[in-house]
N, C-alpha and C positions, 0 to 999 in steps of 0.2 A: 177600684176595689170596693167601693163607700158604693155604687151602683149595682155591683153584684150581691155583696150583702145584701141590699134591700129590693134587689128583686126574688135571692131565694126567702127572706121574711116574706113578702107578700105570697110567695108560692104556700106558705108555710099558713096561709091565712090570716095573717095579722090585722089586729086594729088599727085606725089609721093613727088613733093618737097614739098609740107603740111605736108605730112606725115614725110619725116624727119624732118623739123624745128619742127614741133610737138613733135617726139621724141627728138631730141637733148635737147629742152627746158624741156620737163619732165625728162629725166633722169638729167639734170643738178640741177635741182631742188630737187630731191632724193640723185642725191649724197649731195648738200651741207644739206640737210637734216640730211643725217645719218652720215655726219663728226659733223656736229652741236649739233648731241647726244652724239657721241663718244667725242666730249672734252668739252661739261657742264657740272658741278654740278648733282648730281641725284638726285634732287628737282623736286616736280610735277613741280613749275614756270617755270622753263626754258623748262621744258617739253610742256607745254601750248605754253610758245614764240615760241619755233621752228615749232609748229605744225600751229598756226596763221604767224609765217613767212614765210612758204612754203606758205600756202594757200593765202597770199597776191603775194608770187611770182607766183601764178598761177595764181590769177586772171589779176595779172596787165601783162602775160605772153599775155593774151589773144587779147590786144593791138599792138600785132606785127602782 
């Protein structure tokens, strides 16, 4: 997913340092995503937090 994103930015013309901070900020976001699975509860709720916590870290990612 983190690979297709950033080949339609590059289709898109992107700078390359967009393209990293872009990258850096998504995968940083994936990983604390899937450490945030690996030590919850296996509750849908926490399930739901993490997924509405990443996507608040993306949105609010978009501010940089």
């Amino acid at each position: 997913m983190l690979a297709a994103f950033l080949v339609v930015r590059t289709r898109q013309h992107a700078a390359a340092r967009v393209l990293l901070i872009e990258f850096i900020v998504a995968a940083s976001i994936l990983a604390s995503a899937m450490i945030a699975y690996n030590l919850s509860p296996r509750h849908a709720v926490s399930r739901v937090v993490i997924v509405v916590g990443a996507s608040l870290l993306a949105f609010f990612s978009l501010l940089i």
